[in-house]
Phi, psi and omega in degrees: 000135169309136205278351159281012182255311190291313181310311184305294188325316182284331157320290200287325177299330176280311164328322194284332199261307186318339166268066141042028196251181147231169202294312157350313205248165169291151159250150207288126167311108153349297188273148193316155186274186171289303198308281182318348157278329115010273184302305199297281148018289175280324200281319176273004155275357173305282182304343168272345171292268177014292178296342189295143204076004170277112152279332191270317177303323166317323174301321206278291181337308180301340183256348174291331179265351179244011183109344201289177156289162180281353180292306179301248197017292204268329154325263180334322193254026173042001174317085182320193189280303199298336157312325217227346154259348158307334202264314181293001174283333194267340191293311183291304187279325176275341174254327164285352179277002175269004196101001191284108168238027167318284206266001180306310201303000000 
């Protein structure tokens, strides 16, 4: 065996042992099934009918779906903290009183 043959082999047993895996077996695709996408899908527009006439919770909703931070959030949207955390208060309080618990954390 080639001694870059060797390196890769061992590459890969520490990896397996840092997942907790063994090389033998997959590890599972990341990305989402079509079903789980689906799901996702119908839940936030659920929530965006929730919202509808909110502009501001909508900016967030929006930014929260493209990633941003809550520092970017408030930039792009010109929002102080107590805006934006105000919001994100109601935001929080409207889905769980719908059953919602997506944005509780």
């Amino acid at each position: 065996m080639a001694t870059s043959s060797k390196r890769s082999l061992a590459a890969s047993e520490s990896a397996c042992r840092l997942r907790g895996t063994r090389p033998d077996e997959q590890v599972a695709d990341p990305a989402p099934s079509p079903e789980r996408r689906v799901i996702a899908f119908e839940e936030m527009e659920a929530i965006k009918r929730l919202f509808e006439g909110d502009w501001r919770a909508q900016q967030i909703l929006d930014a929260l779906y493209e990633g941003w931070t809550p520092d970017e959030t408030r930039a792009r949207y010109g929002l102080s903290k107590t805006d934006y955390d105000s919001t994100r208060k109601r935001m929080r309080r409207a889905l769980i009183r719908v059953g919602l618990r997506t944005l509780s954390s």
